[in-house]
Phi, psi and omega in degrees: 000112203296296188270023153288316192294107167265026160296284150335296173326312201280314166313327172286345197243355164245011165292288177304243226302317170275355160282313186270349187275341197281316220263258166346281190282331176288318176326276184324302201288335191280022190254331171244115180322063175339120170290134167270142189315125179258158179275068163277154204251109177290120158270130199249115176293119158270144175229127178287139199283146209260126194270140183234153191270359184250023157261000000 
């Protein structure tokens, strides 16, 4: 069985993942803008106590 052999395969597939994290990905990220950090104010939710009906 051909795809039991990860000899070939395994050399194409870390071939393929350093092209694109080496290549690739630095391309693509410089096309998107990274949201910048806002001063948000944590609000805390009251939350009401759970009525249970058989009580």
């Amino acid at each position: 069985m051909p795809q039991l052999n990860p000899n070939p395969w395994f050399l194409i597939m870390l071939l393929t993942w350093s092209v694109f994290s080496l290549i690739l990905q630095p391309k693509l990220l410089s096309f998107f803008t990274t949201n910048t950090p806002s001063n948000m104010t944590f609000t805390p939710t009251k939350t009401s106590p759970w009525t249970w009906p058989w009580t």
